[in-house]
Residue, then its C-alpha position, 0 to 999 in steps of 0.5 A: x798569561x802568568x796570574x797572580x793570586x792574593x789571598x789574605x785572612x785574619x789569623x791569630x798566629x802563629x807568626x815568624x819562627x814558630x810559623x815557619x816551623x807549624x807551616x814547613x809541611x805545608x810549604x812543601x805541599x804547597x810547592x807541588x801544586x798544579x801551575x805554582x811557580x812561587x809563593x811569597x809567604x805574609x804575616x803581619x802579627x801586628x795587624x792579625x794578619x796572615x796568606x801569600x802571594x802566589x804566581x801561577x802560570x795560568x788562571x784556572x790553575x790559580x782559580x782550582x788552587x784558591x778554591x782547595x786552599x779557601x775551604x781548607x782555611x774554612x775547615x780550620x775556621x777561618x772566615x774573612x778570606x779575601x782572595x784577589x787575582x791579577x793579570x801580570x804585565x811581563x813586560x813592565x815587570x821585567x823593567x822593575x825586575x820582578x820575579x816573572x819569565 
């Protein structure tokens, strides 16, 4: 079953464009990980805010990525991680469209 990780931290930026440029490395890293299917990346500037929510294709895959990902924030200083794993129901996403097979 697909898992859905949430994973949100506070940050003092970078944000939009100049996020986009400092992370594309990252991005491209992040889309070789074991079990990722897709990453939607957030920010919100306002709030101090930044993470994503990721689907992989199975639990452990989203649990061993949360734990690399969570002590490489740390390493960064980051503190204040929240991360939140959720069963995804096929079929009512599907009902309302959502981006899961």
């Amino acid at each position: 079953m697909a898992t859905l990780l949430q994973i949100d931290f506070p940050s003092e930026g970078p944000f939009g464009a100049e996020m986009s440029a400092a992370y594309a490395d990252l991005a491209r890293s992040i889309s070789n990980e074991p079990g990722l299917l897709w990453k939607i990346w957030t920010e919100n500037a306002s709030d101090r805010t930044a993470g994503g929510i990721y689907l992989f294709a199975d639990e452990a895959s989203a649990r061993s990525y949360c734990d690399m990902h969570t002590a490489r924030l740390q390493s960064f200083g980051v503190s204040g991680i929240r991360a939140l794993f959720f069963d995804v129901n096929p079929e009512l996403t599907a009902i309302t469209r959502g981006p899961v097979s």
